[in-house]
ZABAKE-781530 format. One record per residue (C-alpha): z negated, y, x negated; residue in one letter; residue number from 1. Coordinates in Angstrom, 3 decimals, padded with zeros to 6 digits. Each point is the difference from the previous one (the first is absolute). Layout:
+----------+----------+----------+-----+-----+
!       up !    north !     east ! res !   n !
+----------+----------+----------+-----+-----+
!        Z !        Y !        X !   A ! NUM !
...
+----------+----------+----------+-----+-----+
// end
This chain:
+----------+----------+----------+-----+-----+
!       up !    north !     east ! res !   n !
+----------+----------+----------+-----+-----+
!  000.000 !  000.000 !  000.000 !   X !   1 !
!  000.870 !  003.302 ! -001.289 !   X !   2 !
! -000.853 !  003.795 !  000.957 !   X !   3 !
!  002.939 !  002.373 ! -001.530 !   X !   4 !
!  002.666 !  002.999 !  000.804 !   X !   5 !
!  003.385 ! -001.057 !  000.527 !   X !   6 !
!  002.669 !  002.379 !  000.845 !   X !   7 !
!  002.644 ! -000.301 !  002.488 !   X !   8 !
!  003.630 ! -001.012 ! -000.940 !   X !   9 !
!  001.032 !  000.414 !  003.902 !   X !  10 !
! -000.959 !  000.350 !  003.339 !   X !  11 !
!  002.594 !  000.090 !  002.657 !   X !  12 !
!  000.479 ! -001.338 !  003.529 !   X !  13 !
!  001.845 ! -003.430 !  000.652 !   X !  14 !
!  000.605 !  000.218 !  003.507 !   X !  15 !
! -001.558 !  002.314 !  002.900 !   X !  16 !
! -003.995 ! -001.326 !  000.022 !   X !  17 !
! -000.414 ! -001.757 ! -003.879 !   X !  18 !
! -000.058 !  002.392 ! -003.230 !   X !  19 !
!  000.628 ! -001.937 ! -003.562 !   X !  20 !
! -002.908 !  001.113 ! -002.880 !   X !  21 !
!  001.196 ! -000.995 ! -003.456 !   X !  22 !
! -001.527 ! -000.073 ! -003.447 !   X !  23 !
! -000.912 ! -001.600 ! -003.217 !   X !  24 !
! -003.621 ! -001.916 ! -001.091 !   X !  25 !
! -000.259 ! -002.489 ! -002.890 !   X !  26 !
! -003.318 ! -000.721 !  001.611 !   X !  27 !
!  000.872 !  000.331 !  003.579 !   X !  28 !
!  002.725 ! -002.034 !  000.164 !   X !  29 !
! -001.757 ! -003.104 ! -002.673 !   X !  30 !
! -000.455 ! -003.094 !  002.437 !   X !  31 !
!  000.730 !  001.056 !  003.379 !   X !  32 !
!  000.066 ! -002.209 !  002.699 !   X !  33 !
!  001.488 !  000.730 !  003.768 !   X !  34 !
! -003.076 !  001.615 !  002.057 !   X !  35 !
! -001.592 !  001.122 ! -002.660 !   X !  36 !
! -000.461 !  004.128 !  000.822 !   X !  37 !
! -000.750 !  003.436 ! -002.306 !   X !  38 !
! -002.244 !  002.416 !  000.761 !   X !  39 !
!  001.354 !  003.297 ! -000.404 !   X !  40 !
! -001.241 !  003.412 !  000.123 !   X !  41 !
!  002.524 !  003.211 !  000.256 !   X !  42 !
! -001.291 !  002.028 ! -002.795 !   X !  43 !
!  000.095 !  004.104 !  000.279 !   X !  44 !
! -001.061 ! -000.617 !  003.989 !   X !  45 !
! -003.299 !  001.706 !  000.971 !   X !  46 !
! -002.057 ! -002.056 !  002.608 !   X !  47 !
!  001.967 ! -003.296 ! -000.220 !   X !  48 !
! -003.510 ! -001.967 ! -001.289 !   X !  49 !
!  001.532 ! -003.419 !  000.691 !   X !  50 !
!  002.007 ! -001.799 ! -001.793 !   X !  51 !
!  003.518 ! -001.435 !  002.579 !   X !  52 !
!  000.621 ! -003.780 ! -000.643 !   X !  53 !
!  003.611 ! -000.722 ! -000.293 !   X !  54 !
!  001.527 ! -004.044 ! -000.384 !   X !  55 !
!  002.166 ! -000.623 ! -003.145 !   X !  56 !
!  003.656 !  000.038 !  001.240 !   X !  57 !
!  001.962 ! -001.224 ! -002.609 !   X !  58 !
! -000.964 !  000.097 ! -004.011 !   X !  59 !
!  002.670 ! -000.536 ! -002.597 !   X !  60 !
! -001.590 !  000.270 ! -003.672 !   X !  61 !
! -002.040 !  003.229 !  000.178 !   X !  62 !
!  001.649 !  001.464 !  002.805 !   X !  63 !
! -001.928 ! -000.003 !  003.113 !   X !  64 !
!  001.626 !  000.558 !  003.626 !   X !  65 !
! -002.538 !  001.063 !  003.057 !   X !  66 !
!  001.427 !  000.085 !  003.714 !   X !  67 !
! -001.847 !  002.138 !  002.139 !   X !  68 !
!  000.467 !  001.765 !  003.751 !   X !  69 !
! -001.400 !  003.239 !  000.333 !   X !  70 !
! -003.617 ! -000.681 !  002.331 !   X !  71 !
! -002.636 !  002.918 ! -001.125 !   X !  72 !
! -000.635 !  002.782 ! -001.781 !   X !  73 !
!  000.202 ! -002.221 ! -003.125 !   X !  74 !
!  003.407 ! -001.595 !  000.215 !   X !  75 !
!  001.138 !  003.099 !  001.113 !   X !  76 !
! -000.594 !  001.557 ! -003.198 !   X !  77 !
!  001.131 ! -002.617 ! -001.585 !   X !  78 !
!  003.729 !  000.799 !  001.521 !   X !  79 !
! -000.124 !  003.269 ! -001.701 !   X !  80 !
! -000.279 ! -001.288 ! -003.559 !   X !  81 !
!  002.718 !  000.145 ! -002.296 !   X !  82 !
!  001.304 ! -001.403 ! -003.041 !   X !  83 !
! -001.958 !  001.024 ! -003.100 !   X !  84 !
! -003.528 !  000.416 !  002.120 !   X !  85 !
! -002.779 ! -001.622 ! -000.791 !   X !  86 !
! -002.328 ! -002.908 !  001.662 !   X !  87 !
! -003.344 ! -001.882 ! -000.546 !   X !  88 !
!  000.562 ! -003.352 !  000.482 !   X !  89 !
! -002.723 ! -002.802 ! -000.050 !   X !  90 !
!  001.137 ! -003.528 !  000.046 !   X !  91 !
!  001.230 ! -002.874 !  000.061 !   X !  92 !
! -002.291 ! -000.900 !  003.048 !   X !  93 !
! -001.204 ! -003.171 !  002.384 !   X !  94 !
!  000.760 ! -003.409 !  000.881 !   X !  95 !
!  003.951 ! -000.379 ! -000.177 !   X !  96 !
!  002.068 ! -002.266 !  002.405 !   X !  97 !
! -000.278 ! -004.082 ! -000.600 !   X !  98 !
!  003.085 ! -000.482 ! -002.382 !   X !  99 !
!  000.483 ! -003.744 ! -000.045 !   X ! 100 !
!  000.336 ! -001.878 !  003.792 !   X ! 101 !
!  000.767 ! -003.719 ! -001.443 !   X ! 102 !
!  002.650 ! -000.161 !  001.559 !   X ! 103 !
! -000.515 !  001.745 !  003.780 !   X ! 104 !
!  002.602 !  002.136 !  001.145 !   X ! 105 !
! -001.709 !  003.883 ! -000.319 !   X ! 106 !
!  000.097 !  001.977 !  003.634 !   X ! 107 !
! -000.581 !  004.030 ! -000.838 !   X ! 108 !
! -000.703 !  002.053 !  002.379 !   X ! 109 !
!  000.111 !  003.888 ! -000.396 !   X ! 110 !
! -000.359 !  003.118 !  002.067 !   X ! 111 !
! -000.417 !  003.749 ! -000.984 !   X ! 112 !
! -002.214 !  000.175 ! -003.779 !   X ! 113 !
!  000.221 ! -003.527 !  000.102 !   X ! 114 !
!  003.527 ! -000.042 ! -001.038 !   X ! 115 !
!  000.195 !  000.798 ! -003.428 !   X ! 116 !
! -002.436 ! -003.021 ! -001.508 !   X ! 117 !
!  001.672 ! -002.185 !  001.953 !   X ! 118 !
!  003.464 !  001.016 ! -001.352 !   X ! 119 !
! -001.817 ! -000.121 ! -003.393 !   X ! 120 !
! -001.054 ! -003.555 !  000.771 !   X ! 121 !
!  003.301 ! -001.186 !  001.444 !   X ! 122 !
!  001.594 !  001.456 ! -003.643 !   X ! 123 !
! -002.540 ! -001.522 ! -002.389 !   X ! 124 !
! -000.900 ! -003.748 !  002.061 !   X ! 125 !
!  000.494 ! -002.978 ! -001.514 !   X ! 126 !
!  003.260 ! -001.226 !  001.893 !   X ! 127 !
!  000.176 ! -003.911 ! -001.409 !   X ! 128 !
! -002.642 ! -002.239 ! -000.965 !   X ! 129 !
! -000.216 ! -001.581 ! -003.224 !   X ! 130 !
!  001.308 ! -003.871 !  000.071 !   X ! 131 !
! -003.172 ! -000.617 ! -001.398 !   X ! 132 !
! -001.952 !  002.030 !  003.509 !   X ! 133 !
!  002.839 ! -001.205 !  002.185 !   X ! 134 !
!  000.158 ! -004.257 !  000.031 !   X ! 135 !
!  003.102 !  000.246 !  001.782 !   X ! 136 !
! -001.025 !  002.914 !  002.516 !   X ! 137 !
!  002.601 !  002.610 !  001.082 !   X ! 138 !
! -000.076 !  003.209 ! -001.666 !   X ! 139 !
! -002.426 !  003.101 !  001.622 !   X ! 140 !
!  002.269 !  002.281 !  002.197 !   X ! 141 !
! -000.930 !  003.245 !  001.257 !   X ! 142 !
!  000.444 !  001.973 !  002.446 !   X ! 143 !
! -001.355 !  003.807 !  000.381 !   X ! 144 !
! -000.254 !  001.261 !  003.487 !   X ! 145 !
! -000.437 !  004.131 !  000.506 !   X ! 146 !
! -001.334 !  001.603 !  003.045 !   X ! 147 !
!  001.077 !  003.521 !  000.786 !   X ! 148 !
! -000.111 !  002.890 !  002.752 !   X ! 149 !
!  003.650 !  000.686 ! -000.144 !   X ! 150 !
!  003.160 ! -000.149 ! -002.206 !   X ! 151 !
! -001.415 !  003.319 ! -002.304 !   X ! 152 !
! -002.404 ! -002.289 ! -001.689 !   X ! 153 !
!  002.004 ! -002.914 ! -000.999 !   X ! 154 !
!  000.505 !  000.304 ! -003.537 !   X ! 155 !
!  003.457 !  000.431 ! -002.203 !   X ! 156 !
!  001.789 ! -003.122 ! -000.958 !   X ! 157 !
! -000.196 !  000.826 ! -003.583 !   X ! 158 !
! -003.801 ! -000.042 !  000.270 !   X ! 159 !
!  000.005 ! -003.593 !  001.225 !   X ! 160 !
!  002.742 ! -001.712 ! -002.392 !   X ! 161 !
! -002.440 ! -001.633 ! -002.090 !   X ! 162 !
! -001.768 ! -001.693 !  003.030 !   X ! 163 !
! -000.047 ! -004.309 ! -000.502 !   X ! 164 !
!  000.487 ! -000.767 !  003.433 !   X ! 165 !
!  001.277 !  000.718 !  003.840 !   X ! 166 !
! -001.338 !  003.524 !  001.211 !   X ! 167 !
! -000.399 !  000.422 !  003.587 !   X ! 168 !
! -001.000 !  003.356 !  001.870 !   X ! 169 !
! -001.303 !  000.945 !  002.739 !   X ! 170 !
! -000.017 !  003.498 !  001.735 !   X ! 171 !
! -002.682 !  001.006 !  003.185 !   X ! 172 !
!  002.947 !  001.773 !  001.916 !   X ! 173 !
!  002.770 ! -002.725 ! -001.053 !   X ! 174 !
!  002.310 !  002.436 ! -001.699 !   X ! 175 !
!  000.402 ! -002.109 ! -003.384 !   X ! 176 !
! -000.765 ! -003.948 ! -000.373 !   X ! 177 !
! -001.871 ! -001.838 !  003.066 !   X ! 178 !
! -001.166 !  002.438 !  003.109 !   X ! 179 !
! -004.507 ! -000.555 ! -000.420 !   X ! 180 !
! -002.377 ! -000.210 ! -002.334 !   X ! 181 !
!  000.144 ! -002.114 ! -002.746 !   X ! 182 !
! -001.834 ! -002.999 !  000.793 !   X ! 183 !
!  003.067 ! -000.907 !  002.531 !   X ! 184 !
!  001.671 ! -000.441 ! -002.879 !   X ! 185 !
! -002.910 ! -002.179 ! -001.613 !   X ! 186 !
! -000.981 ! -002.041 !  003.472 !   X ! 187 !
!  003.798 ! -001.406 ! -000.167 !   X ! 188 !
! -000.166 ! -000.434 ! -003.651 !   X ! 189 !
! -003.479 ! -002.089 !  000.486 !   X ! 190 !
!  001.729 ! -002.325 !  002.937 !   X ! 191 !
!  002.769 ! -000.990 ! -001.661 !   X ! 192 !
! -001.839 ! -001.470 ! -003.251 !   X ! 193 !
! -002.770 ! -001.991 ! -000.876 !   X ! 194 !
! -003.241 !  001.689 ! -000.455 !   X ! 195 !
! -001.108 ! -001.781 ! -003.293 !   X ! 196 !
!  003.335 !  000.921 ! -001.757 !   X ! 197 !
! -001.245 !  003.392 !  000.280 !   X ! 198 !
! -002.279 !  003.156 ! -001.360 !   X ! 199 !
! -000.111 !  003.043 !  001.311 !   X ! 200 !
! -000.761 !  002.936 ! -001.412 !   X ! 201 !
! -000.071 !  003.635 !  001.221 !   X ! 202 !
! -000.786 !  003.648 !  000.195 !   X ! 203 !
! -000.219 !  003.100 !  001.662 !   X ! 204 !
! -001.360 !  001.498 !  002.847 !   X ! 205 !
! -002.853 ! -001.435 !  001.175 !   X ! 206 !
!  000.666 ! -001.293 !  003.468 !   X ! 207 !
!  003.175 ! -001.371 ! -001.205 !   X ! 208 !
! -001.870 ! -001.935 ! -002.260 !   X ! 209 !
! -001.913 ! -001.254 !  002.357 !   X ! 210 !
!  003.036 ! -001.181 !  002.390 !   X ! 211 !
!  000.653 ! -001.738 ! -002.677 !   X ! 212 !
! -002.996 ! -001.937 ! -000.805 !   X ! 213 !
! -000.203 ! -000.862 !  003.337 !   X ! 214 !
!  003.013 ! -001.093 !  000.045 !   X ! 215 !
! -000.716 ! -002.148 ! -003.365 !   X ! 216 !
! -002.994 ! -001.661 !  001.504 !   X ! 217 !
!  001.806 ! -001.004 !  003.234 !   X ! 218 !
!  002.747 ! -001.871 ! -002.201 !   X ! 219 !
! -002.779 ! -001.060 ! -002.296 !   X ! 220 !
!  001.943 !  001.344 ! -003.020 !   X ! 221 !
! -001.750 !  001.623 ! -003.051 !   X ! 222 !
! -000.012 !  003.358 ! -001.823 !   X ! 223 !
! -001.262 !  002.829 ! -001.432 !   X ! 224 !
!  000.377 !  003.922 !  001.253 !   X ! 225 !
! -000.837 !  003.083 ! -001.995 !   X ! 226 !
! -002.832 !  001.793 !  001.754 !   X ! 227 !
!  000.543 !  003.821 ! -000.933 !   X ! 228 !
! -002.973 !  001.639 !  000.860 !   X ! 229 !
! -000.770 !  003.748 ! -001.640 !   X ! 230 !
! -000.388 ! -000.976 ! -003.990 !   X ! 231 !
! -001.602 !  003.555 ! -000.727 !   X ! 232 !
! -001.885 ! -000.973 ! -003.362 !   X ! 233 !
!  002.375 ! -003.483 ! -000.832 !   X ! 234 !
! -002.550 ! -001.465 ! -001.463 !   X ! 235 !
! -002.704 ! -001.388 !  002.318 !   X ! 236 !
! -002.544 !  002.880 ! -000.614 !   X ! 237 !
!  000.442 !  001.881 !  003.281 !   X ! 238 !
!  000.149 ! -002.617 !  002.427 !   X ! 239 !
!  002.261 !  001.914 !  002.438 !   X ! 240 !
!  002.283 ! -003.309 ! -000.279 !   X ! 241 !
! -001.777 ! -002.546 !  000.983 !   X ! 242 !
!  001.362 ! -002.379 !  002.327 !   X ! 243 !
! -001.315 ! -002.930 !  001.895 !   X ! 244 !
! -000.116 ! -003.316 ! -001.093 !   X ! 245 !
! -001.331 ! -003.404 !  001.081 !   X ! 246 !
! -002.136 !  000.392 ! -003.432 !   X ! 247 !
! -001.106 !  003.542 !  001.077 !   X ! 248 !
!  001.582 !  003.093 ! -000.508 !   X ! 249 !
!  002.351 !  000.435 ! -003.443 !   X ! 250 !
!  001.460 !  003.136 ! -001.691 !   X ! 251 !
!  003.747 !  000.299 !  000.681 !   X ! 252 !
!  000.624 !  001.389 ! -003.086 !   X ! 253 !
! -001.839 ! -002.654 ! -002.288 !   X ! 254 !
! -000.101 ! -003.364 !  002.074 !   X ! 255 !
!  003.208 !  001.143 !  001.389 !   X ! 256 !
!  002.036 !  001.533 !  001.502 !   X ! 257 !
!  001.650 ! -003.857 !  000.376 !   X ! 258 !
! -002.441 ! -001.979 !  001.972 !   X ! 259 !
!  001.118 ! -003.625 !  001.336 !   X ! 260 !
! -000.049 ! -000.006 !  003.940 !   X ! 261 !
! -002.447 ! -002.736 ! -000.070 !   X ! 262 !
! -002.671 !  002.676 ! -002.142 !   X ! 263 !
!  000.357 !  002.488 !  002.964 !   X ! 264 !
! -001.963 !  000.547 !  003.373 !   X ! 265 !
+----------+----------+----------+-----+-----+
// end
């Protein structure tokens, strides 16, 4: 974990709701894993005490990529930063996504600040097992599934190339993808295979997330589902994070923010 400055290489819109933040960490960027999240404070802004938490995008050597919608004061800042100013950035942070499935086909499911890790994690997931892991199984497939208010949200093609796997989308007032929310797209997904061949594994907002683990537990198939709650401090000394667990309550920004559905109430 590291506490430093980093200054901004670009910061420019990719479609009408997400902005693109861009810049360069040797220690920000050393062994990142997909829902993993920095901490990052706009520097030169009077008042703004609390640090914003922002997912990991996409990291390629030291260059870091953060997606981000505009939702407060603090992204909305944010926006107005250009190339050449400066942020404090503490990270890398949490409990990342589960990597290896042996072998289970990986179900992601994303909706508003929820995309960008899971893009991250559809990039970066291990797409075949080993022969050795395998013993004859099929490879993993993937498939990412995005939930979004209307057609101004889905994202550029360019921004999904790298994706291993079948993207689906979803928009509430059907003007791109399947008319709903997303979990239409999930319920026929979940009928039409068999509930030990897969994992699940999702975030975003947080009664989405719950449709979903509902949905998880009726099909009795497993996964995991990153539980953003406000990371303030991002490393357990606040407490304003905590979230509740079958063990008692746990930090999201320590224990978490990936908890397994079976850990939560």
């Amino acid at each position: 974990m590291y506490d430093e400055s980093v200054t901004i290489i670009e910061n420019k819109k990719v479609n009408a709701e997400y902005y693109k933040l861009v810049f360069a960490s040797k220690h920000l960027s050393q062994k990142v894993k997909p829902g993993q999240f920095l901490n990052i404070q706009m520097e030169n802004h009077e008042g703004l005490l609390l640090r914003r938490p922002f997912s990991y995008y996409r990291v390629g050597g030291k260059k870091i990529e953060i997606l981000y919608e505009i939702l407060g004061r603090g992204t909305a800042l944010l926006a107005e930063k250009r190339r050449g100013h400066a942020l404090k950035a503490l990270g890398p942070l949490g409990k990342p996504f589960t990597q290896k499935l042996n072998g289970k086909k990986r179900i992601l499911v994303a909706g508003g600040v929820g995309v960008p890790p899971l893009i991250f994690l559809a990039e970066t997931a291990p797409h075949l097992t080993s022969p050795r892991e395998s013993r004859g199984r099929e490879k993993e497939g993937l498939v990412l599934l995005i939930g979004c208010k209307s057609k101004s949200e889905v994202l550029p093609r360019r921004e999904l190339t790298k994706v291993k796997g079948e993207i689906l989308y979803s928009t509430n007032d059907g003007s791109y993808g399947r008319k709903g929310f997303v979990t239409v797209l999930l319920h026929e997904l979940l009928e039409n295979e068999h509930p030990n061949s897969l994992f699940i594994q999702t975030c975003g907002p947080n009664a989405m997330m719950d449709a979903v683990m509902k949905l998880a537990e009726e099909f009795g198939v497993e996964g995991e589902a990153s539980i953003d709650e406000r990371m303030a401090c991002g490393v357990g000394a606040c407490l304003g994070c905590v979230v509740e667990t079958r063990e008692g309550f746990k930090t999201s920004c320590v224990e978490g923010p990936v908890f397994s559905f079976a850990e939560l109430v």
